[in-house]
Each structure stands twice: as structure tokens, then as C-alpha cells.
KELOVEX-492710 format. One line per 10 residues: number of its first residue (from 1); for each residue x, y, z of C-alpha. Coordinates in steps of 0.2 Angstrom, whole numbers, plus 5000, padded with zeros to 4 digits. Layout:
% KELOVEX-492710
NUM> X Y Z; ...
% end
This chain:
% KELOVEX-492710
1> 5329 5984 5890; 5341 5976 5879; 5338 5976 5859; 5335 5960 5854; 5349 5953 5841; 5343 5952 5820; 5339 5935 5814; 5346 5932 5798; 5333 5921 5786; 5343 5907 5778
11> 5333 5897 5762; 5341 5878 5762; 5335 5866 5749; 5319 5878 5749; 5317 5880 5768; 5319 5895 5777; 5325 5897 5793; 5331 5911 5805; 5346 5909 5813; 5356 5921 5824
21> 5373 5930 5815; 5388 5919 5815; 5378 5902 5813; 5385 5890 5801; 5375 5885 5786; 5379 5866 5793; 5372 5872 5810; 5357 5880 5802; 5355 5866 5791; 5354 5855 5809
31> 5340 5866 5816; 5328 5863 5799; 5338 5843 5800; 5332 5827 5789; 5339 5826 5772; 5343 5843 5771; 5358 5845 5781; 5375 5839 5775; 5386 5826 5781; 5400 5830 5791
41> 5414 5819 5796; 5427 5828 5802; 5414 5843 5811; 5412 5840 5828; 5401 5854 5836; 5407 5852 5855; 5426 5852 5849; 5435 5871 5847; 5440 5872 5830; 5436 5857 5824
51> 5429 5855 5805; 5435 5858 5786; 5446 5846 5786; 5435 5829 5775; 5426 5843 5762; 5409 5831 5765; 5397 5844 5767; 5402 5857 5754; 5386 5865 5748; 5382 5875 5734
61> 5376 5895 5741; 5367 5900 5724; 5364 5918 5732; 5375 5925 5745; 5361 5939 5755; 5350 5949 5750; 5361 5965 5749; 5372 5954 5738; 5363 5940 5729; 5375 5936 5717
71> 5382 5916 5719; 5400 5910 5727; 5408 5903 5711; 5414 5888 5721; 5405 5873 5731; 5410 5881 5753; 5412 5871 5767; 5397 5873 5776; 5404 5868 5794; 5416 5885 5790
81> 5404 5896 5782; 5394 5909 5790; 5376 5914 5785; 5372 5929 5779; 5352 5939 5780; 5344 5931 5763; 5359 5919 5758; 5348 5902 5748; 5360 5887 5749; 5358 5873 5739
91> 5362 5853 5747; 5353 5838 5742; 5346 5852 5726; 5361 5854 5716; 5370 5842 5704; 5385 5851 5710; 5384 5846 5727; 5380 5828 5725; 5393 5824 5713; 5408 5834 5722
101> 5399 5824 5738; 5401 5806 5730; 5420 5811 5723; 5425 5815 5741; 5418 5798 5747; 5427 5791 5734; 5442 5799 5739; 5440 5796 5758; 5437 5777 5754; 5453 5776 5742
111> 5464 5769 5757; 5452 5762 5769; 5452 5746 5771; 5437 5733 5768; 5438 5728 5786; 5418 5731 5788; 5416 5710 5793; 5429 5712 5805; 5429 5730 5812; 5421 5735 5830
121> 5413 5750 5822; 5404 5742 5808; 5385 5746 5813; 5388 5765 5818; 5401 5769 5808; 5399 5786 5800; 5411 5782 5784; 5396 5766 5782; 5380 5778 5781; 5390 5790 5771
131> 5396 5778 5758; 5380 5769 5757; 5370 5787 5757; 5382 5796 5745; 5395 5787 5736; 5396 5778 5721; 5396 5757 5720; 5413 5755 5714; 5428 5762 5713; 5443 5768 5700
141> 5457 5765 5711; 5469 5751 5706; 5484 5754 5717; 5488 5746 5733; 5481 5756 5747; 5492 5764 5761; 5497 5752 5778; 5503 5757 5793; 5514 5745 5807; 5504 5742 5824
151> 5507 5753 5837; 5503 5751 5854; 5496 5765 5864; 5490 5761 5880; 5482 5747 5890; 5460 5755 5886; 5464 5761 5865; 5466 5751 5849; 5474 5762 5836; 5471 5755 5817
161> 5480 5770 5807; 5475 5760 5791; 5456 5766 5795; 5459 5783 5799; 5452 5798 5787; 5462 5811 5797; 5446 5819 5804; 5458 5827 5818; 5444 5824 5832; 5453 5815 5843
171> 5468 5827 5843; 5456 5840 5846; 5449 5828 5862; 5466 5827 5868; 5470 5846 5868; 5453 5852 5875; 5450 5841 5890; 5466 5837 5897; 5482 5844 5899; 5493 5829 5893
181> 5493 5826 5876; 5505 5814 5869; 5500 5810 5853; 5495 5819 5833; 5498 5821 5816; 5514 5816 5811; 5521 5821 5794; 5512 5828 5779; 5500 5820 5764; 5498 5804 5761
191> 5512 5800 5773; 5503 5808 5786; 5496 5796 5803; 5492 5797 5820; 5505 5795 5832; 5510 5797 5848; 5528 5803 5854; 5540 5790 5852; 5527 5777 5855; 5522 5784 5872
201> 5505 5776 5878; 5488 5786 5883; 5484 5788 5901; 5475 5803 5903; 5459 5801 5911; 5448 5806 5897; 5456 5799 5886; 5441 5787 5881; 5433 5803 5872; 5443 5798 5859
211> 5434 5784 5857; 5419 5792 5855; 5421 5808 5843; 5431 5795 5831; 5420 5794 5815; 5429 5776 5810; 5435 5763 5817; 5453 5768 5820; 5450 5770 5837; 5441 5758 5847
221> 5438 5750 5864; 5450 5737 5869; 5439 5730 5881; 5425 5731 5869; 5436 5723 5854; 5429 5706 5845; 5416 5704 5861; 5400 5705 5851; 5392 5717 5836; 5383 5732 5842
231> 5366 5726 5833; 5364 5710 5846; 5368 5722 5860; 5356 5732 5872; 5359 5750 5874; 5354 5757 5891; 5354 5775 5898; 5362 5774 5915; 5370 5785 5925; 5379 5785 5942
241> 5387 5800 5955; 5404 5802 5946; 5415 5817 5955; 5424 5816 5940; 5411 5817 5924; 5393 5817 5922; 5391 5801 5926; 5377 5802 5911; 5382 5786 5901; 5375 5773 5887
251> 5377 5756 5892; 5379 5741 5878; 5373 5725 5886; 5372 5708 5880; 5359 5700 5892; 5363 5707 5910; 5383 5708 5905; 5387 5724 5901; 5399 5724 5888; 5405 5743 5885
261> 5400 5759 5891; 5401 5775 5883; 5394 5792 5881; 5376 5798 5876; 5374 5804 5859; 5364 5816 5849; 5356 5810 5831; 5371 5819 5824; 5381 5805 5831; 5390 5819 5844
271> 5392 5817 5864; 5374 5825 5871; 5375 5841 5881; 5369 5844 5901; 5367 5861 5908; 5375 5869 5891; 5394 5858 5894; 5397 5842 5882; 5393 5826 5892; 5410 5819 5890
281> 5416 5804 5904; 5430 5798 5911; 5439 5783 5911; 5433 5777 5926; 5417 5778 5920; 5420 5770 5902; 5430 5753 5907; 5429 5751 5927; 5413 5751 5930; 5406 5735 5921
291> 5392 5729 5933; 5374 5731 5930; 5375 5735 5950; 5387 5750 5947; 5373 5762 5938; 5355 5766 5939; 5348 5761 5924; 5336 5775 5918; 5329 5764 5903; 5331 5758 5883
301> 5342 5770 5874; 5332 5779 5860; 5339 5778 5847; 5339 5795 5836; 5347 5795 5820; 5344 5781 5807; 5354 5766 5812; 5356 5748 5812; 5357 5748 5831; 5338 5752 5830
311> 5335 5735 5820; 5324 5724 5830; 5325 5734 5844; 5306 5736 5854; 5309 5755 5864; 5298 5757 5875; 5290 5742 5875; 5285 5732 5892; 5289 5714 5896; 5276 5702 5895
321> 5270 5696 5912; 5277 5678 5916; 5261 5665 5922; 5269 5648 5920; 5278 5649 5938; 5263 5655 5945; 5251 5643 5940; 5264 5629 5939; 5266 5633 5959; 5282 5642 5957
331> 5288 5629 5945; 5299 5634 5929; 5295 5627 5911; 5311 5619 5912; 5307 5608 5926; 5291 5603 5922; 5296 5586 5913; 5313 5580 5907; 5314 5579 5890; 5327 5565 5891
341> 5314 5550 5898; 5298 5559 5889; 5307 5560 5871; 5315 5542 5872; 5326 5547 5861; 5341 5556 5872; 5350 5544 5885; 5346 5551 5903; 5364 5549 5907; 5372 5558 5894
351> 5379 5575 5897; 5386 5583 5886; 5398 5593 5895; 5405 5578 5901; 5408 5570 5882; 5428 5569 5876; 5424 5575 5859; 5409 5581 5850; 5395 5572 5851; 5388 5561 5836
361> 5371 5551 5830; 5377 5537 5840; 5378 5548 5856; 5359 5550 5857; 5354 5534 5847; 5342 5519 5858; 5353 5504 5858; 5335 5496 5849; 5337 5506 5835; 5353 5501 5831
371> 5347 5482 5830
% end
């Protein structure tokens, strides 16, 4: 019989946990979730070596394990920092933490632009709730902020450089699940951007991942872009038989149009996982198959993380049952009367589809009244 692995006991913010070895103090933050765990933008748990690249969820380990309690000097990384048996982290708890936290906001916000009216991502954009959760109302930067020319890179993907953080998700995307990646980091520092090779467009066909794991609105869905705001839409599990992908996809609808389709995610804002593999989709999936009558619809997505795509949203609630037609004989509302002759106010023959311009007062007005 097999000796069952040590679990190491982790104290976050006054929680203890057990973890196995080689968990993350972020992933054992996850497990115990709510406040306590740290924000991560750049950490991306179904992408290889992903993580320590935005410093948001540096934490503060006040004791490093029980067989050496003494305290890391400096605020770690916690998506690249191992627990150890006994090791007492301090997130939300530490002055440290929560002031480093709020300096890397402000650093990550120095160049972004205030596109938040016009973007497709405002209303799940990870840089909104973490700016709102843990930055600071103003800001001390008084130099123009960095821009970048358009680039065009590919028919399905919009790429707005001037929003990226440099999370280096959607590299890591292009590396991992296919085997023609044409684009990444070009040059260093504040010069640096994401490029493809000598402007060669995307057309691998998961490239739509990239979509997905972007934290920002730097990449977004072309046939998504300026259609509608994600809070008036209808999400909708769905899924369909895909020999390509799971087939396991979210759809955005805006009455019975469906407007985008994308990925399922987790409340840490990551593509779910089925039979331990990362759901990703194809393209296929993501921007050919727009029709209500392409999927079966499983139900109303539920929504689990805070959001404002929850707003006003009634999961799992039933439709009210319609009677008007029933006892009306079949007949809808709208044909019960016509509200032109009842009103007396509206000319019968005025349609307004049919008018030159707009219409006006005169429009609509009985020719008594204008005696």
C-alpha cells in the first residue's frame, strides 16, 4: 500500500489550511478563497509557466516553517512561491502588502489608457476590479503615456497595444496549444509590445484562447467589437459535438442573437477544466457557430466571482407563464385594439418608417387641434 504524501499546514490571514508539497501560497490561498487570496494578473493556472511577471499578489510570509520560523525580509510572489509545513502568510493583514499592492496598481495603470467608455472589456476587466479593489483614487504621473500604431493581425483579433500590461498570457496560449506561433515580445522596458513577425496575421485555430486568458482589453473579439456591453447581454452555457475542442462554451446573447461565444470560466476568471484538461475552444466554435440552432443550450450561466455581468441578472429563475393569448383566444396584447383610432391622438395612416425625416409634433397632431 502506498504511503500517503505529508500535508504541509499553511496559516493565510489566520486560516490554516493543508496543502500538498509544491503548492503555491496563491494556490493555497485559492482553496481557503474570498478575500484572502491575492490578485493575480499575470498567473494563469492552466498556462505552463505562466506567472511573476505583474508583482500583484506579492504577500508578506511572516514565518517561513516550522523548522525555520524566521520571516523572508522581502514582500514574494506568491504565484512563484512554494509553501512550506508551518509557513503563516500575511495578504489582506499586512500594511506592507496593501501598500506595495496599491503602488503596483498604480504602476500598471501608469500607461493604460482611460478607454473604460469605449473598451469591449469594461465590465469583466480584471485591471477594473483590481483598480477599484486596490488602488488608489488618483494618480502622480504627469507625463504623456506611451502609444502604439495599429497593427493588424488577422481577420477574428483586435490588438490595442496601448492597453496591454504585458501579462504574457497570450504568448504562453500561442506556445502551448498550437504549433504556429507568429507573434511576442518585441524589445525590452517600456519599449517593449506585442507583436507579430513582420506584421504576419493569426490563423492558427485556437488562436481565439488568446482572447480569453487576456486580463485587459488588448485583445478583443472582432466580431464582438462595439456590438453591445457585456452587462445587457445573456450568458448561456451551451455546448455542441466539436471533434476539435470540447465543445463546452458560454454564450452572450442579446435576445435570441447570439452575439459572441467564448469559453467557460472559473470564479478566478480562468477557462474551466473537464476530465482534468483546460476547456479551451477552437475557432470554429468561437466565431462560426452564431446560431441559437448550432448549440444545445444547457441553461443561464452562473455567474461566480463578483461581477457586473451578475447585475440584474435572475439565475435560475422561471419564466412567468403567458395567459393573455390563452384567454384572449390565441390573440396577442398587441392586436387586441389599435392604439392609433382608440388614442385619437396618432393618424392611422402615419407610419413612421415611411416618414422622409424625423417625425415632429405636427406629425401626430389632429388637424382640430390645430384650429
Amino acid at each position: 500500500m502506498a504511503e500517503e504524501k505529508k500535508l504541509f499546514k499553511v496559516t493565510i490571514d489566520n486560516i490554516t489550511v493543508e496543502v500538498a508539497p509544491g503548492t503555491t501560497i496563491l494556490n493555497a490561498a485559492r482553496q481557503i478563497g474570498s478575500d484572502v487570496t491575492p490578485p493575480a494578473m499575470c498567473y494563469y493556472s492552466k498556462l505552463q509557466g505562466s506567472g511573476g511577471k505583474c508583482r500583484t499578489c506579492l504577500v508578506e510570509v511572516a514565518a517561513g516553517s516550522t523548522a525555520d520560523p524566521r520571516p523572508m525580509p522581502k514582500l514574494v510572489a506568491s504565484c512563484r512561491t512554494n509553501v512550506m509545513d508551518g509557513m503563516i502568510v500575511k495578504n489582506i493583514t499586512s500594511e506592507r502588502v496593501l501598500d506595495a499592492r496599491a503602488g503596483v496598481v498604480e504602476f500598471l495603470l501608469i500607461n493604460h489608457p482611460l478607454d473604460c467608455p469605449i473598451c469591449d472589456q469594461a465590465g469583466e476587466c480584471h485591471l477594473q476590479d483590481l483598480s477599484y479593489e486596490h488602488g488608489k483614487e488618483g494618480t502622480r504621473y504627469e507625463f504623456a503615456r506611451r502609444t502604439f500604431e495599429k497593427e493588424d493581425i488577422g481577420p477574428y483579433i483586435q490588438l490595442h497595444m496601448t492597453r496591454c500590461i504585458l501579462c504574457y498570457r497570450c504568448t504562453y496560449v500561442a506556445d502551448q496549444l498550437t504549433d504556429k506561433r507568429v507573434h511576442g515580445i518585441l524589445d525590452r522596458g517600456d519599449h517593449a509590445e506585442i507583436s507579430t513577425y513582420i506584421s504576419k496575421a493569426i490563423d492558427n485555430d485556437f488562436s481565439g484562447n488568446m482572447i480569453d486568458v487576456c486580463p485587459v482589453g488588448a485583445l478583443t473579439d472582432k466580431t464582438f467589437r462595439f456590438k453591445n456591453r457585456v452587462w445587457f447581454t445573456k450568458p448561456l452555457d451551451a455546448h455542441r459535438d466539436c471533434p476539435t475542442c470540447c465543445g463546452k462554451v458560454t454564450l452572450w446573447n442579446r435576445g435570441d442573437e447570439v452575439l459572441r461565444v467564448t469559453a467557460r470560466k472559473d470564479q478566478w476568471g480562468e477557462v474551466q477544466s473537464y476530465d482534468g484538461k483546460p476547456g479551451w475552444i477552437c475557432n470554429t466554435c468561437r466565431f462560426d457557430k452564431k446560431k441559437l440552432s448550432d448549440w444545445v443550450i444547457e441553461g443561464p450561466m452562473k455567474v461566480n466571482r463578483h461581477s457586473v455581468i451578475s447585475a440584474n441578472k435572475y439565475i435560475d429563475a422561471k419564466r412567468s407563464h403567458e395567459t393573455i393569448a390563452e384567454v384572449m383566444g390565441g390573440r396577442q396584447p398587441r392586436l387586441m385594439m389599435d392604439i392609433h383610432n382608440i388614442s385619437d391622438v396618432n393618424k392611422p395612416g402615419v407610419h413612421l418608417s415611411e416618414l422622409p425625416g424625423p417625425a415632429t409634433g405636427d406629425t401626430f397632431t389632429p388637424d382640430h387641434n390645430k384650429e
